[in-house]
C-alpha positions in Angstrom: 222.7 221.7 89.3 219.9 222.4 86.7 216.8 220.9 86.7 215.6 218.7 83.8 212.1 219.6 82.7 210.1 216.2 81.9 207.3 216.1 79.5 204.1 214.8 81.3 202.5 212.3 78.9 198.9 212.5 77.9 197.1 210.1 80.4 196.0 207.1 78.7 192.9 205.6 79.3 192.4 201.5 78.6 190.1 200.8 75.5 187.2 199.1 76.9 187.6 195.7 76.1 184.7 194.1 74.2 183.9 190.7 75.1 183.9 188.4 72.5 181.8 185.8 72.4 183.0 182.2 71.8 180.4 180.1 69.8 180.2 177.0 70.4 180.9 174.2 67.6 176.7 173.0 66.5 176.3 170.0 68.3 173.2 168.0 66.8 171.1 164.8 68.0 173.2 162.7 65.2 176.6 163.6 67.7 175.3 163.4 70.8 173.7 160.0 69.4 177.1 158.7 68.1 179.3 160.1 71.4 176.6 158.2 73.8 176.8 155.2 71.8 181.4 155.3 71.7 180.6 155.8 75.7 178.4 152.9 75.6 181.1 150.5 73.6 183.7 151.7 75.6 182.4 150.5 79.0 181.6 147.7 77.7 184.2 146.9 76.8 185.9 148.1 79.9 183.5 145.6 82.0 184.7 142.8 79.8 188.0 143.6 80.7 187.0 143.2 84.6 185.3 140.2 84.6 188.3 138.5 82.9 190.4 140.2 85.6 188.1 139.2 87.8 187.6 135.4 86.1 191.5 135.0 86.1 191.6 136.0 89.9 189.2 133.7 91.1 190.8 131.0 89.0 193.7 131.9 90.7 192.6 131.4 94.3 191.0 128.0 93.6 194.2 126.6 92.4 192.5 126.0 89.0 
């Protein structure tokens, strides 16, 4: 049997990789204003919800 010479191949070192820095989207008073105030409707409107829930149960107990 002959042996098969094999080409070593040049070792190859990893490119350093170079962070990359995510920016952020500017975020001003104006959005944080209008985000806070959609957060404000919402529970609300979310609590309205409940105390009809919670209307419509009671109603329901007293035979109302």
């Amino acid at each position: 049997m002959s042996k098969k010479t094999t080409k070593k191949r040049p070792a190859v070192s990893p490119a350093p990789a170079t962070p990359v820095a995510v920016v952020p989207p500017a975020f001003g008073y104006e959005d944080m204003l209008s985000e806070l105030e959609a957060i404000v409707v919402d529970a609300e409107v979310r609590l309205a919800d409940e105390e009809v829930i919670a209307d419509g149960v009671a109603l329901s107990r007293t035979g109302l």
